[in-house]
C-alpha positions in Angstrom: 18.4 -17.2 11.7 16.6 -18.6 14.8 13.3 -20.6 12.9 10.7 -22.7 14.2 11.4 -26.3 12.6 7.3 -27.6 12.3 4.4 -25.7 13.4 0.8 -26.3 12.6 -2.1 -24.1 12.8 -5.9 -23.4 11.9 -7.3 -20.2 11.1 -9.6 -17.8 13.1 -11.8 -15.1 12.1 -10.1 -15.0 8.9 -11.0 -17.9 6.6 -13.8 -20.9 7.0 -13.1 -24.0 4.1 -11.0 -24.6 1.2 -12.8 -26.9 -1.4 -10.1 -29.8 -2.5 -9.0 -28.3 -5.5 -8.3 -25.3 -3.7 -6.4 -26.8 -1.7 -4.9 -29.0 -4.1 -4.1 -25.3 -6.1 -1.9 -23.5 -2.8 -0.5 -26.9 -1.9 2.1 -26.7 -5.3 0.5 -30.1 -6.7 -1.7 -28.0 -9.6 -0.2 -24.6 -9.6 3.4 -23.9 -8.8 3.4 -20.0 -9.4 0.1 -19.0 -6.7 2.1 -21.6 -4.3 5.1 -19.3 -4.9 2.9 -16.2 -4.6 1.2 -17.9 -1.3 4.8 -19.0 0.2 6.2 -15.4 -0.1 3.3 -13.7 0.9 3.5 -15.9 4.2 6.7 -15.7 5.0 6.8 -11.9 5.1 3.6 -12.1 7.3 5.8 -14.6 9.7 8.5 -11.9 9.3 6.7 -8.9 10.9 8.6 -6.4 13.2 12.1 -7.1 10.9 13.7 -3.5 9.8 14.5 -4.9 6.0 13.5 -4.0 3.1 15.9 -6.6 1.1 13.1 -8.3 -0.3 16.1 -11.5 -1.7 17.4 -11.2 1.4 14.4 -12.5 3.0 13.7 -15.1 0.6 17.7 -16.0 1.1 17.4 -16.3 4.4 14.9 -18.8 4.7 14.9 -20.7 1.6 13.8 -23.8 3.9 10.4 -22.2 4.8 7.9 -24.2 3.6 3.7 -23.9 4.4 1.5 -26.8 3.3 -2.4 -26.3 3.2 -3.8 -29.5 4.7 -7.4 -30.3 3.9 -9.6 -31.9 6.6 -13.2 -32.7 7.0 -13.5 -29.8 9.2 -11.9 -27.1 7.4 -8.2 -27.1 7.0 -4.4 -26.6 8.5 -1.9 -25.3 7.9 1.8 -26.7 8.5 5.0 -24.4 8.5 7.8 -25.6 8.5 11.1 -23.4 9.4 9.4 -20.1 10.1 11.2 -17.0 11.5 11.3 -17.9 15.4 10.3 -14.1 16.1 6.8 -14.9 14.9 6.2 -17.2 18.1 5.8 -17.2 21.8 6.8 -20.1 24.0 6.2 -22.3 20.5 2.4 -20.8 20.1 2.3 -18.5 17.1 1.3 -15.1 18.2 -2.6 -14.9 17.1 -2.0 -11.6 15.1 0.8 -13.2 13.0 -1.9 -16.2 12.3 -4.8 -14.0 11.7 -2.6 -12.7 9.1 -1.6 -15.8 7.7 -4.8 -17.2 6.9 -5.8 -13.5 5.4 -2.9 -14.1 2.6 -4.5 -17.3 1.7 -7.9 -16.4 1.8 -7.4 -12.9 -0.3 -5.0 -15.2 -2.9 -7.8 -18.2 -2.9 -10.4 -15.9 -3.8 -8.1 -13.7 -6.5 -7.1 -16.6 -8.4 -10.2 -18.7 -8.2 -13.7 -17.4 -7.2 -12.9 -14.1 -8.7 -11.5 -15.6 -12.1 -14.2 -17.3 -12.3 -16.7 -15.1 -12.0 -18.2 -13.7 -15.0 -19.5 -10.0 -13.5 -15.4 -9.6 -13.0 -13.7 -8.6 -16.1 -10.0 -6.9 -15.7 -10.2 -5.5 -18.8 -12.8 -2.9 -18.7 -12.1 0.1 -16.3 -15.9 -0.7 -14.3 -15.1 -4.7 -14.4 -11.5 -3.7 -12.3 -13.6 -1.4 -10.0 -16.3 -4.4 -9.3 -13.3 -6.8 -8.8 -11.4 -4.3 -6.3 -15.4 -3.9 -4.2 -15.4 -7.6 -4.4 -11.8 -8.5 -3.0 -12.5 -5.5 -0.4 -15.8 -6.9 0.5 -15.2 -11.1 0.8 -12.0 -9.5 3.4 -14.8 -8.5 5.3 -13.7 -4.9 5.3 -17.8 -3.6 4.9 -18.7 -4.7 8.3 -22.5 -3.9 8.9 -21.1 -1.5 12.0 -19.1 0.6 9.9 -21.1 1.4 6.5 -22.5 4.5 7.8 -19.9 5.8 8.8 -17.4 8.1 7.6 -14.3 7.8 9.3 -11.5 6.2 7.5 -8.3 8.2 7.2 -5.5 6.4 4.6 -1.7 7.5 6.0 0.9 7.2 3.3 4.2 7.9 3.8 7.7 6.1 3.6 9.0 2.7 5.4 12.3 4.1 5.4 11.8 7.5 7.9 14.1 9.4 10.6 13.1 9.2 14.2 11.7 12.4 14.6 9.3 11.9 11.5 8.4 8.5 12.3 7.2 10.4 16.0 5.4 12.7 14.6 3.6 10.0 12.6 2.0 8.7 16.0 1.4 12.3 17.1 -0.9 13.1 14.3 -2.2 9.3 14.6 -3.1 9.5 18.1 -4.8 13.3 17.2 -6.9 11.5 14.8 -7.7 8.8 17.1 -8.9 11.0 19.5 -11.7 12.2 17.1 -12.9 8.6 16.4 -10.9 8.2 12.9 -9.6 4.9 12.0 -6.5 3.9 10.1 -5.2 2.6 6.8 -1.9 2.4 5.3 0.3 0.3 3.6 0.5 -1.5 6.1 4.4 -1.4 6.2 7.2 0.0 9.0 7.6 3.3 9.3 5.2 5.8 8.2 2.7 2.9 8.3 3.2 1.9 11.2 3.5 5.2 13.5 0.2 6.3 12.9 -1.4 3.3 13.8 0.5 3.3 17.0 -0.9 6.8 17.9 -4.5 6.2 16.9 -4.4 2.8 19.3 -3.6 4.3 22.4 -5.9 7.1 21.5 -9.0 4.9 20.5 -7.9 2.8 24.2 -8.7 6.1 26.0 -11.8 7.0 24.4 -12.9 3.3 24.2 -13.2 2.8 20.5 -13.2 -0.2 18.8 -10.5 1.1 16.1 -9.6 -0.4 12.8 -6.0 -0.5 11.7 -6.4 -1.8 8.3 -3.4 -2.7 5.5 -3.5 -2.9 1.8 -1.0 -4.5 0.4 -0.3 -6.8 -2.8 2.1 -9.6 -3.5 5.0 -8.1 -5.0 5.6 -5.6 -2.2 4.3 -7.4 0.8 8.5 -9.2 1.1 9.5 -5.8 1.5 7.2 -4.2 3.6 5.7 -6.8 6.3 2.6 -6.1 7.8 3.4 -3.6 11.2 1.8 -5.7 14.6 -0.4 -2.6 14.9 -2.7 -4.0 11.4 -5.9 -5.7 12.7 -7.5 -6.2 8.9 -5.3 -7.2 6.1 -6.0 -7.0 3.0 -4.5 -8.3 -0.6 -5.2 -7.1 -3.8 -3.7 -8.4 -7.0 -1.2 -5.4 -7.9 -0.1 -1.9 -7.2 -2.7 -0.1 -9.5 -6.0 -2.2 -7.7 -3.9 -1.3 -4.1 -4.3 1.9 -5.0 -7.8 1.8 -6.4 -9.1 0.3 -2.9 -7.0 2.7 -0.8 -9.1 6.1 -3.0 -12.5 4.2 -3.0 -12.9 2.9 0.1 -11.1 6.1 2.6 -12.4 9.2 2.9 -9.5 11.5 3.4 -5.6 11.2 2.7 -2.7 12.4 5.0 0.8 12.1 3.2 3.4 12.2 5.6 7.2 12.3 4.1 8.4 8.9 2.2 10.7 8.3 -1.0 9.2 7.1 -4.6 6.6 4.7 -3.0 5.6 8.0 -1.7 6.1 10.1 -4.6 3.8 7.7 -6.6 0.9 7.6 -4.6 1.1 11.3 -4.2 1.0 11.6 -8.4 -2.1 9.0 -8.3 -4.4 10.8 -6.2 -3.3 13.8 -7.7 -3.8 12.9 -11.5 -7.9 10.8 -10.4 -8.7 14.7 -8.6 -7.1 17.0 -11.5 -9.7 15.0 -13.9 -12.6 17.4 -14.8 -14.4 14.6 -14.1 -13.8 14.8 -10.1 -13.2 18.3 -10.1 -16.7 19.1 -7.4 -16.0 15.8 -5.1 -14.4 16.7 -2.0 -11.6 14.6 -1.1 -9.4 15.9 2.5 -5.4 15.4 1.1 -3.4 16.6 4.1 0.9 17.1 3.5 2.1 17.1 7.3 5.6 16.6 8.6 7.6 18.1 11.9 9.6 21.1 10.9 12.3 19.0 10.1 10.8 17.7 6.9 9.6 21.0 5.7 12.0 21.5 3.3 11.1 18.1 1.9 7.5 19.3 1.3 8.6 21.9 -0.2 10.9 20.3 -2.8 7.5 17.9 -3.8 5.5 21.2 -4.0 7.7 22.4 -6.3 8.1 19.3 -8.6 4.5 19.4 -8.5 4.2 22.9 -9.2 6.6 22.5 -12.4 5.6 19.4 -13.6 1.8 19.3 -13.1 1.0 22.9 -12.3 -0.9 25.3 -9.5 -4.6 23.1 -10.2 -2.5 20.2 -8.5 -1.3 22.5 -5.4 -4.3 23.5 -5.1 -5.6 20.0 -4.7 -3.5 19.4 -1.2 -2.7 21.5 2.2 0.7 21.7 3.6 0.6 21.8 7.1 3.5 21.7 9.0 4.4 20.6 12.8 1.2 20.8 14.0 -0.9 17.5 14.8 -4.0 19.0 16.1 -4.4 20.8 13.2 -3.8 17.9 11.2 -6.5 15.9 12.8 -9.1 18.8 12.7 -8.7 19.5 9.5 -9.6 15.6 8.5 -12.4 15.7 10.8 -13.9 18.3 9.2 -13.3 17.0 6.0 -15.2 13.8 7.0 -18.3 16.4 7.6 -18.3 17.4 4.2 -17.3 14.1 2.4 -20.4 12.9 4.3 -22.8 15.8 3.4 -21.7 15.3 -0.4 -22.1 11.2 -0.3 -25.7 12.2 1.3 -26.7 14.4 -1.7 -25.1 12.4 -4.4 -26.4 9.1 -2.5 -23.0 7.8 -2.8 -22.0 4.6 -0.5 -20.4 5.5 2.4 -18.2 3.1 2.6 -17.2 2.6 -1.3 -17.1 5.6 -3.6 -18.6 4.6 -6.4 -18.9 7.7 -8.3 -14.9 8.4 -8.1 -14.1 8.6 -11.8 -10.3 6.3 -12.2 -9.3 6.7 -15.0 -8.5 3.3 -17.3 -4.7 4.4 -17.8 -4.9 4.7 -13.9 -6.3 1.1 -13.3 -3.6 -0.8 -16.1 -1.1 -2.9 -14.3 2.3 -1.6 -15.3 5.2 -3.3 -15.7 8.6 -1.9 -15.3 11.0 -3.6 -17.8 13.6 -2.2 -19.2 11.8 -1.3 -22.2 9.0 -0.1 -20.9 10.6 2.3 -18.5 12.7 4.0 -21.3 9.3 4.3 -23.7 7.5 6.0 -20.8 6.0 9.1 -22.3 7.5 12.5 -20.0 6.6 14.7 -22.7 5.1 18.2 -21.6 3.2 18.7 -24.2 0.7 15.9 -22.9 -2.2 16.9 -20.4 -1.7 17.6 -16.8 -4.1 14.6 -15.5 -2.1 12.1 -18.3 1.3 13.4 -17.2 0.3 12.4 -13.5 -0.2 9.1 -15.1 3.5 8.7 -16.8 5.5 10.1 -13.9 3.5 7.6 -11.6 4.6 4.7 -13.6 8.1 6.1 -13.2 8.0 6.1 -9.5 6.4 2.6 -9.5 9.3 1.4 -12.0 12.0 2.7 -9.1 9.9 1.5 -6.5 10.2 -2.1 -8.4 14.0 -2.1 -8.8 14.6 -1.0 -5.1 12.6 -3.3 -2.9 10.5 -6.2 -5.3 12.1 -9.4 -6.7 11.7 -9.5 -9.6 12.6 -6.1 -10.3 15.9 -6.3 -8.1 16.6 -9.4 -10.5 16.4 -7.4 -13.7 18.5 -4.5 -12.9 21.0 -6.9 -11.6 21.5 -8.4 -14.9 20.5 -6.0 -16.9 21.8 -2.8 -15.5 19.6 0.0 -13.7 16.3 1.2 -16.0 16.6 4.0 -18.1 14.4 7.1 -17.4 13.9 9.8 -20.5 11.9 12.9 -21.6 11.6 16.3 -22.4 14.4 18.4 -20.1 11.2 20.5 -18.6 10.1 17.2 -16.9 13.0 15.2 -16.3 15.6 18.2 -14.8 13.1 18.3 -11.8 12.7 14.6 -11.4 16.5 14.2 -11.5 16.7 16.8 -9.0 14.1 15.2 -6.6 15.5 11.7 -6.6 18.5 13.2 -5.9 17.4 14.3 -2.9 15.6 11.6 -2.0 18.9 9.5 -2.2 20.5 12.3 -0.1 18.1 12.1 2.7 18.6 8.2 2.8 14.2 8.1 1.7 15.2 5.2 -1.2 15.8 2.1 1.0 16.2 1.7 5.0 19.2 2.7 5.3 21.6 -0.2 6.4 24.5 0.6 3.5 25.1 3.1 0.7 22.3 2.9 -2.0 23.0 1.8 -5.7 20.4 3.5 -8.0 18.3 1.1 -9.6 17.9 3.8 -12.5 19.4 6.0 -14.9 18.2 9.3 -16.3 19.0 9.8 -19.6 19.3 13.8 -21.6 
């Protein structure tokens, strides 16, 4: 791998001063584990534009990079030291790639110290974890005075792992909506995340918008999924379940376009906060779209949908197929009536507040072995609760595909086990078998190794 043996830089636009104990903190001397967190996080940034989603590759790779935080009197550097070559022009790091940098380390500096600190945050009360995600969304700068009154923010989600003519039509229905003066968030990834971001920039260029490409990510996905050159605000939160809290509260509408698990569990999220009764008169735009090529891929989610949540959840989302324009209309005229209901409810527009997530929605889950067998897939349970156990399931594949830590365990422990009534599991078998067959688990570089088992 061509690296860049010592580089130094200093942030811009994205971070002002570390105090010394901060510093101290990222630097490894006080806290090994946020260094590791911090060095990771970095080194994917510095590895943007690579088609990989081998997270231990990555790390294997360059298992010399190194990135010191350097306090000075003036605010602080940072030095690197055998970064991926690709991430530099003529020795000068490109200013994207550093913008991006110094965004890791201010969202993990404020996480792990500010925010712990703070006593009006408290992670384990559903309101405290939706004050911490405003807070982490807020300090990123992502409620800029310009765009609080406005209501415009479309999140794409959709898989890193695409065909050509998908990951096309993802910039055809970005540069539609682009067009019509909606911005952009995703992932923040390749692929899906990347294409409509690509369309919405040329389209904001020709109608002289100042556009906003932002990504969410969080740490243990981040390797996997490197932030696409397109992303002008990025954005950490701690894990997947406050990711997904800050992608429902702070967008307006949702276009899926086709993906693989990561996909599938995103879609089971929004679906389970909007089948609540609690939700059940907020208007929330959730747009399927594909070229005609990926039809018969919406069609096998419908139907898992349909069979394992019921017609409420289809009746939650349109399916609209090969068509762009429509696409983009249909969000713009959802943003007219998200507005008029934020207006009578007086709602924030650019945080909704009154969005009821549920507490089983906010818990961080983790996908051990255990815990992925004692996953309860029982029909019996309600539809909204069900949403909430098939989501962890997705996250737990999700884990063992592309995260470290979760590539680790199935390595030595043998792929997760995945059980329940036959009603529930027959049709998830039969989806991630497709899923597999369409090459939607992994990019596709060799044959793909489950990282589970389902079990009768």
């Amino acid at each position: 791998m061509d690296v860049i043996k010592t580089a130094k830089i200093t942030p811009e636009n994205s971070l002002n001063v570390l105090s010394q104990l901060e510093a101290s903190r990222l630097a490894g001397t006080r806290d090994i584990e946020n260094y590791e967190t911090f060095r990771r996080c970095a080194l994917a940034v510095l590895n943007t534009g690579e088609d990989s989603d081998d997270t231990q590759a990555i790390l294997d790779a360059y298992r010399d990079f190194a990135i010191k935080v350097i306090e000075q009197e003036r605010g602080i550097k940072l030095e690197i030291k055998n970064a991926p070559a690709a991430a530099f022009v003529d020795g000068e790091m490109l200013n994207g790639i550093k913008e991006h940098v110094f965004s890791v380390l201010r969202d993990l500096v404020y996480i792990n110290n500010e925010l712990a600190e703070n006593r009006d945050i408290q992670f384990d009360n559903g309101a405290g974890i939706t004050n911490g995600v405003f807070h982490i969304l807020r300090n990123a700068g992502l409620f800029r005075s310009d765009d609080i009154a406005k209501i415009n923010l479309v999140v794409c989600w959709g898989g890193h792992s695409i065909e050509e003519p998908e990951y096309q039509y993802t910039k055809n229905v970005g540069y539609q909506m682009g067009l019509r003066g909606l911005d952009i968030a995703t992932g923040c990834g390749p692929g899906a995340m990347k294409g409509p971001m690509k369309g919405a920039a040329i389209a904001h260029a020709k109608q002289r918008f100042d556009g906003r490409y932002i990504g969410i990510s969080e740490p243990g996905i981040i390797a996997a999924e490197s932030p696409n050159p397109i992303v002008n605000k990025l954005i950490i939160l701690p894990d997947i379940e406050k990711r997904l809290e800050a992608f429902v509260r702070s967008c307006h509408g949702i276009v899926v376009f086709p993906g693989g698990v990561g996909t599938a569990e995103e879609i089971l999220y929004i679906l389970g906060l909007l089948m609540d009764p609690v939700n059940h008169d907020m208007p929330f735009p959730l747009v399927f779209t594909g070229p005609k090529s990926s039809e018969e891929y919406f069609k096998q989610i419908n139907d898992f949908i349909g069979v394992t949540l019921g017609k409420k959840a289809q009746s939650l989302y349109k399916i609209i197929i090969d068509d762009p324009v429509e696409v983009a209309r249909s969000m713009r005229a959802g943003m007219d009536t998200v507005q008029s209901y934020r207006r009578s409810t007086q709602d924030a527009y650019y945080f909704n507040w009154r969005l009821k997530v549920d507490f089983d929605f906010q818990q961080p889950f983790k996908p051990t072995h255990d815990n992925m067998r004692a996953l309860n897939l029982s029909s019996t349970q309600k539809d909204h609760e069900m949403a909430v156990n098939l989501r962890k399931a997705f996250s737990g594949i999700v884990d063992g595909n592309v995260k470290a830590d979760g590539i680790k365990a199935v390595k030595e422990k043998g792929p997760y086990e995945i059980c329940g009534d036959p009603a529930i599991i027959a049709p998830l078998e039969k989806l991630l078998r497709a899923f597999v067959e369409q090459k939607r688990m992994k990019i596709p570089t060799q044959d793909y190794v489950p990282c589970y088992r389902i079990v009768s």
